[in-house]
N, C-alpha and C positions, 0 to 999 in steps of 0.2 A: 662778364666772361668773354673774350674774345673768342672768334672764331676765327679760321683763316683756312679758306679752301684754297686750291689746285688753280684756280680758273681757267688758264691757258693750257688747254690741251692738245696733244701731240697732231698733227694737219692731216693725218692719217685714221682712215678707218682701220686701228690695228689693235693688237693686244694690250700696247702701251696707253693706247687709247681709255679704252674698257678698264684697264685698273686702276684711272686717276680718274674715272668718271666712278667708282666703285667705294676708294677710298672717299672723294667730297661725299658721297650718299651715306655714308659709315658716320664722317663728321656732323654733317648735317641730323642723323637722328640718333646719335650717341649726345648733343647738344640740347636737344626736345626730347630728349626722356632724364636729363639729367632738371632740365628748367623744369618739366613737371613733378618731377622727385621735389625737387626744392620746394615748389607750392604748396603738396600735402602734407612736407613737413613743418612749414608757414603756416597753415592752415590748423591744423591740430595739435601745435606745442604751445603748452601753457603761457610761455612768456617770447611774445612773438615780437614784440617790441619793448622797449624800456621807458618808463613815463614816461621821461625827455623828448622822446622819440613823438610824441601823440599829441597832436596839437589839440587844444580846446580854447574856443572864445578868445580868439588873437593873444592865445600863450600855449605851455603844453600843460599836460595833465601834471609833471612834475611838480610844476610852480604854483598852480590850483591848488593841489593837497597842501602842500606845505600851507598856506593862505591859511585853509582851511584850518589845520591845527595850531597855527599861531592866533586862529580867533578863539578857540575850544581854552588852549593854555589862556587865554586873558582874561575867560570868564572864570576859569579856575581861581586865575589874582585877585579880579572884580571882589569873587565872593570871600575870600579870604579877609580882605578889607571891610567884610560887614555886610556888602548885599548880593543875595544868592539868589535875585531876579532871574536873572539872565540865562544865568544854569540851571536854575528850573526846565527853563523856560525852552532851552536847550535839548534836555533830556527827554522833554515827550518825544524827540525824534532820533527811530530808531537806527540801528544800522543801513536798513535798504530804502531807509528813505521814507517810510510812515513813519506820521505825525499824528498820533494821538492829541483829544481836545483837552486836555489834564495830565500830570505825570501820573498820578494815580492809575487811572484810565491802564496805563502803561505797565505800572507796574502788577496790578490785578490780571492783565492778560498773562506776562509771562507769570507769575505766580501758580494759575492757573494749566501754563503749559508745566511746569515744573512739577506741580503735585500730581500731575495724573501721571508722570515720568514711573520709569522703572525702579523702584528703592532698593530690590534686593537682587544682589548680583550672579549672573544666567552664566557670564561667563567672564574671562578676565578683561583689565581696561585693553586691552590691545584688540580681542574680539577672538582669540584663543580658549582652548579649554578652559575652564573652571579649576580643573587641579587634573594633573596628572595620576593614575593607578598604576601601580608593577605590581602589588600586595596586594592582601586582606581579602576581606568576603562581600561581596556585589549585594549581600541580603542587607548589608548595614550600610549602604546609601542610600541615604531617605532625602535628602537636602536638594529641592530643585535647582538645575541646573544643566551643564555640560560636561563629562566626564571625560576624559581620552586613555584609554585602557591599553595597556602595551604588557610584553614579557620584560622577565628582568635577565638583563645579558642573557639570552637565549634561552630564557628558562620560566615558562609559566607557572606564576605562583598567586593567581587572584581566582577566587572560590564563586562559585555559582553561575560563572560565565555559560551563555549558551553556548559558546563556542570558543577554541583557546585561538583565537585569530584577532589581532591588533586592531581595536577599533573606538567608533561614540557609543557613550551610553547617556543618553539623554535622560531626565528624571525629573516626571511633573507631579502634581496634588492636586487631592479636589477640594473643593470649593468647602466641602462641611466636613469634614471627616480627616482621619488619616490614610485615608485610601489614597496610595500613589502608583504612579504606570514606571515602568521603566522601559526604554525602548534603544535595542542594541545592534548598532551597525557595525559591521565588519569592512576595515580598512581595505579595499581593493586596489593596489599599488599597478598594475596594467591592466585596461582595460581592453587590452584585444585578447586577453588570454580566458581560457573557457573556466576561471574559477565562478565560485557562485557567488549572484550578489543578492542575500536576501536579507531582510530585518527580520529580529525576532523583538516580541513585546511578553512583557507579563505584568498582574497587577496585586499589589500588595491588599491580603481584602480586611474591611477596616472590624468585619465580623468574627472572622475567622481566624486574625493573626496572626496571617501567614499568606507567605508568598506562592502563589499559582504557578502551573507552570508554565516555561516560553513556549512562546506559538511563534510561528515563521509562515511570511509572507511569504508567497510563491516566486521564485528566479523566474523573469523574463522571456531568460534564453531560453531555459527549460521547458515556460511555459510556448513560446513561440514554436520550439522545434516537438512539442506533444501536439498542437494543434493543427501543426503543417503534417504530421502522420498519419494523421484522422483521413480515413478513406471510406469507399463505399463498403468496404469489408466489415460489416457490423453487425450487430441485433437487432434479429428480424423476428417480430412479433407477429405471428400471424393467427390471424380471427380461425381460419380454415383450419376444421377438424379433421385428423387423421384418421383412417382405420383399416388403410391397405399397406401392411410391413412389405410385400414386396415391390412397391415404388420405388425407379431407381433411384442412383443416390446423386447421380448427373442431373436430375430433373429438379437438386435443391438449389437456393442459390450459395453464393459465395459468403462465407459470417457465422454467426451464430440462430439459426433459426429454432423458436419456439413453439409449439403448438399444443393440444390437447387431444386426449383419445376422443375418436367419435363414436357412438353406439355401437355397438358387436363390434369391436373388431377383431381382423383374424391377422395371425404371422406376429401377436406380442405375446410376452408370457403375461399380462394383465388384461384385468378389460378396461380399469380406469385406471388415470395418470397423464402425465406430464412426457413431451416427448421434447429431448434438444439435440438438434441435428447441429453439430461443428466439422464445418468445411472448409479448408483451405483451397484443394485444386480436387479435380476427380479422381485423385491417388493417394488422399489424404482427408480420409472423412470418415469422422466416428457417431455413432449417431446414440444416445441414453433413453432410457426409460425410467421416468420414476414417479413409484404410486402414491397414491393421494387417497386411496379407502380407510377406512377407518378400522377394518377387520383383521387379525393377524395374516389374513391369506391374500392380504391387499397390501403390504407393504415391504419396501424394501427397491431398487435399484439396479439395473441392466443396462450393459452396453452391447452394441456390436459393429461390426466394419464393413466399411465399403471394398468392395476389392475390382478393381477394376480389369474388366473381361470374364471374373468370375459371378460378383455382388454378392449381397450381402453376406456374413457369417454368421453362425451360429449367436443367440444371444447368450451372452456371462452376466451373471449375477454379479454385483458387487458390493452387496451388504444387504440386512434384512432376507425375509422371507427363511428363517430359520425353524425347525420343527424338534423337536423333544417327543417321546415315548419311550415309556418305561413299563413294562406289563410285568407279570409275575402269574402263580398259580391259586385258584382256592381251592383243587382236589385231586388225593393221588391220583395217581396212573401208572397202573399195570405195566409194564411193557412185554409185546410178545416176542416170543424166540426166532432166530431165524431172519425176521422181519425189519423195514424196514416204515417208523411210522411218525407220524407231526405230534410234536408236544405241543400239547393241550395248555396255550399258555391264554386263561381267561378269564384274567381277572386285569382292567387297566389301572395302573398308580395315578401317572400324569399321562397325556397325551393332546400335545398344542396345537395341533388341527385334525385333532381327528381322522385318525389315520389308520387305527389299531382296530380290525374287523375280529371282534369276541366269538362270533360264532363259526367263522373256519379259522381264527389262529391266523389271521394275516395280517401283514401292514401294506399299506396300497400309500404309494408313494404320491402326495399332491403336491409338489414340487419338485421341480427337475436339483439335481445334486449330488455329490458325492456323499456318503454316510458311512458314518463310522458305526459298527452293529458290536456288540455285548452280550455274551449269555452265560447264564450259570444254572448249575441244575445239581440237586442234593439228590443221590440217587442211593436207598436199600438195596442191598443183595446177601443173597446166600454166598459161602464160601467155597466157590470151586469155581474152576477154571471161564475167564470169562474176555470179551471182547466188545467194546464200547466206543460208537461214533456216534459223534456229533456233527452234526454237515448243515449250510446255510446253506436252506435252496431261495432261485433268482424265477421266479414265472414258471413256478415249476418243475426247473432241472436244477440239480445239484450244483450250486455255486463254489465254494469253500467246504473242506473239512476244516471246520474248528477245533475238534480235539478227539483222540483216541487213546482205545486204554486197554490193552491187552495181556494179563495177568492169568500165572498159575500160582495155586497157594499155595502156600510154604508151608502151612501146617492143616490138613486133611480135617482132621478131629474136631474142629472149630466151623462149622458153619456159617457164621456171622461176618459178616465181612461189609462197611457201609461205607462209602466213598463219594466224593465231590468232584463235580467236573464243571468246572469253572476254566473262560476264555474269554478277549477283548482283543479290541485292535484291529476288525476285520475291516476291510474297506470296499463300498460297494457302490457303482454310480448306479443311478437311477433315472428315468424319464418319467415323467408326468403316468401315470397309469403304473406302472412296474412296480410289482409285490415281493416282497421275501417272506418267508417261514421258516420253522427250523425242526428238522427231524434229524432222531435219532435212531441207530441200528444197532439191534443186539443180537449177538450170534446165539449158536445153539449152545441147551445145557445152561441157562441162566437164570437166574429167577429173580428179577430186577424189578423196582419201582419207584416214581420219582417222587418221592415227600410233598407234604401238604404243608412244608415248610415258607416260610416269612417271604418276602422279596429281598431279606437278607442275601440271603441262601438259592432263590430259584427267581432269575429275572432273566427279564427280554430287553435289552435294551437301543434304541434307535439312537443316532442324533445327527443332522446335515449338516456337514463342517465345513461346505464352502459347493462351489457350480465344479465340475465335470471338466478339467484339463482340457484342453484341445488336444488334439488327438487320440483320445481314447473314446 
C-alpha cells in the first residue's frame, strides 16, 4: 500500500501550514489502523494462506500433500495386486498423526468411542429441534428429546402447555421406569424488555399415571427487583411482654411488630393474647389483639388506632367473643294495676357466658357490644278496657318501649280476653358491666297475668351481633 505525504510544507508559520501538517497526521494513522485491520483479519481467518503459499522442507505444503496421497493411492494398487502389507500397515495411523502398535489396537479404540456415542437421536442432524409442535397435547410427548413448540398462524392450538408462548420443551426418562420430566422454556425474542423469563418443569409419575402439575422457576428480574425492596421495614419479633395499652404508638418501631400479653394487664379488652402492632409512619399505625385462652370469654380479635396528637382509639372487635342467651319463664306472674314492674324471667334456656342473673331478672353484659334483644310474653286478661307496655330498661332507666297495647272491648258481655305481645329487633350497645331488664306497665282496671307458658311463647332473648360503631 503506498503512502504519499505532503512533505514540503508552506515556509510560513500559518494556517496553510497547520492543515498540510494535519492532513499528513490523518494519512499517517488512517495507514496504521488500516495495517492493523488487516492483521486481525490475517490472524483469525481460517484460510490465511493457500498451501502453495506455505513452505515446508525446501517445498510448500501443496506439493507435500499431494506426495503424500500419491503414496496412500499406491498402497491402495500395491494391495489390489495381492499384498495389503503396506496398508495395514498404514492404517494404524490416524488422522492427527497417532500410530497405534496394531490396526486392531485402532480399531478397538474407535469402536469403543462409537459404542458409548449417542444412538438415539436428542435432536436433529443439523443440531435443531427434534420435531417441530403447532398441534396436539403436550401429555402425549413421552420420546426423549428437544421439542420447539410455536402457534399455528397466530393461533394456539397445543394442549397442556404451561403457557401459550413459543418455546423448548425438553423431554427426559429415567433410568428404571416410565417416569419422564418435561421441562418448558419460553422463547424470549428481546431481551431488554421486561417479559418473564422463567422455566416451568413437571413429571410424568410412573405410579400414578399421570402427569403432575408445572412448577416454575422463579424470573430473575422479579426475583432481583423483590430483594432490592427488602428494607429495614419488617417483622419484629419481640421477646418483651406487653401490658401497658396506653404506650405511645411513636415509641413502636417501624414494620410489623409482635409481642405477647404480660401478666395483668390493663387498657386490653383480654388479659391473654397475642399483640401485632403494623406501622408504617406515626400517622398510619393500627395495632390487633388477638386471644389465645381457651375459654369462650378468651377468644376472638380487636383492633385499634394510632391517631396522632390525639392516641390511641377505642378498641373494635373484629370477630369472636360473641354471646347467646335465651331465658324464658317457669311461673305465672300476676301483674299489678297501675304499676310499673320487672318480668320475672327465671328460668335460663341457653346462656354462652353466663350472663343471665336468675334471681334479679338481669343480664350483665361481659363483653363490650352492640346487641340485638327479643322478647315475648303470652299474657291472660279479663275483657275490658286495658293498656299494655312493654319497655327494655338499660342500668335501670327505661331504654326502649318495645310494644304497646291499648284496647277497648267491643263486646262487654265476654270477659275473657287473652293476648300475646311479642317484639324483636331492638338494638342496644353495651359496655363491659352494663345490664338490661325488661318491665312491663299495666294501667288501671286490668286484671292481667303472664302465663307459665313454654319459651315458645314467653322468652327473653339476647345476642351480640358485632362492637359498638364509632360514634355512638
Amino acid at each position: 500500500m503506498a503512502i504519499k505525504l505532503i512533505k514540503t510544507y508552506s515556509p510560513n508559520e500559518n494556517a496553510t501550514r497547520l492543515k498540510q501538517q494535519e492532513q499528513d497526521a490523518q494519512t499517517i494513522e488512517d495507514a496504521l489502523n488500516k495495517q492493523s485491520s488487516d492483521l486481525d483479519t490475517h490472524e483469525n481467518a481460517k484460510i490465511a494462506h493457500s498451501a502453495s503459499q506455505i513452505s515446508y522442507e525446501g517445498t510448500n505444503v501443496d506439493t507435500a500433500l499431494k506426495a503424500v496421497n500419491a503414496y496412500v493411492d499406491n498402497l491402495v494398487i500395491e494391495a489390489s495386486k495381492g499384498d495389503s502389507n503396506a496398508e495395514v500397515v498404514a492404517a494404524r495411523t490416524s488422522y492427527d498423526g497417532t500410530t497405534d502398535t496394531s490396526l486392531k489396537m485402532r480399531l478397538d479404540r474407535y469402536a469403543q468411542k462409537t459404542d458409548n456415542g449417542q444412538n438415539f437421536k436428542l435432536t436433529a442432524d443439523s443440531g435443531l429441534a427434534k420435531q417441530a409442535l403447532t398441534t396436539g397435547d403436550l401429555n402425549n410427548i413421552t420420546d426423549p428429546g428437544v421439542y420447539w413448540c410455536d402457534n399455528n398462524n397466530g393461533t394456539w392450538e397445543i394442549l397442556n402447555a404451561p403457557v401459550q408462548t413459543a418455546g423448548w420443551l425438553e423431554v427426559l426418562k429415567a433410568a428404571y421406569s416410565n417416569g419422564t420430566l418435561q421441562r418448558y422454556t419460553p422463547y424470549r425474542g428481546n431481551v431488554t424488555t421486561a417479559n418473564k423469563q422463567s422455566t416451568y418443569i413437571r413429571n410424568y409419575g410412573s405410579g400414578s399415571q399421570s402427569w403432575g402439575l408445572w412448577a416454575t422457576s422463579a424470573d430473575k428480574t422479579e426475583t432481583d427487583a423483590a430483594i432490592s425492596a427488602i428494607n429495614s421495614q419488617k417483622l419484629n419479633t419481640s421477646s418483651t411482654k406487653i401490658t401497658d395499652a396506653t404506650i405511645s404508638g411513636e415509641s413502636y418501631p417501624i414494620g410489623v411488630t409482635i409481642q405477647e400479653l404480660g401478666t395483668s394487664p390493663t387498657g386490653f379488652p383480654l388479659s391473654y393474647g397475642m399483640v401485632e402492632t403494623v406501622k408504617m409512619n406515626n400517622a398510619r399505625m393500627t395495632q390487633y389483639l388477638y386471644a389465645t385462652g381457651s375459654t369462650v370469654t378468651n377468644q376472638g380479635s380487636w383492633a385499634r388506632h394510632w391517631i396522632s396528637g390525639t392516641g390511641w382509639t377505642q378498641w373494635y372487635s373484629n370477630f369472636g367473643a360473641n354471646s347467646w342467651c335465651n331465658v324464658s319463664v317457669t311461673n305465672e306472674q300476676t301483674l299489678i294495676q297501675s304499676a310499673t314492674q320487672k318480668v320475672k324471667f327465671d328460668r335460663v334456656i341457653s346462656d354462652s357466658l353466663s350472663q343471665f342473673n336468675t334471681s334479679n331478672n338481669r343480664f350483665i353484659a361481659k363483653v363490650r357490644g352492640m346487641y340485638m334483644v327479643g322478647t315475648g310474653l303470652y299474657i291472660n286478661r279479663k275483657k275490658h278496657y286495658n293498656n299494655v307496655e312493654l319497655n327494655l330498661y338499660k342500668n335501670g332507666t327505661r331504654f326502649k318501649v318495645i310494644h304497646q297495647n291499648r284496647q277497648d272491648p267491643y263486646n262487654p258481655a265476654s270477659d275473657e280476653f287473652n293476648q300475646g305481645h311479642y317484639a324483636s329487633g331492638v338494638t342496644v350497645p353495651l359496655e363491659v358491666g352494663d345490664y338490661i331488664e325488661m318491665f312491663i306497665f299495666v294501667g288501671a282496671g286490668q286484671d292481667l297475668t303472664i302465663t307459665a307458658n313454654s319459651g315458645w311463647y314467653n322468652y327473653f332473648d339476647i345476642y351480640r351481633i358485632g362492637d359498638i360503631p364509632m360514634g355512638i
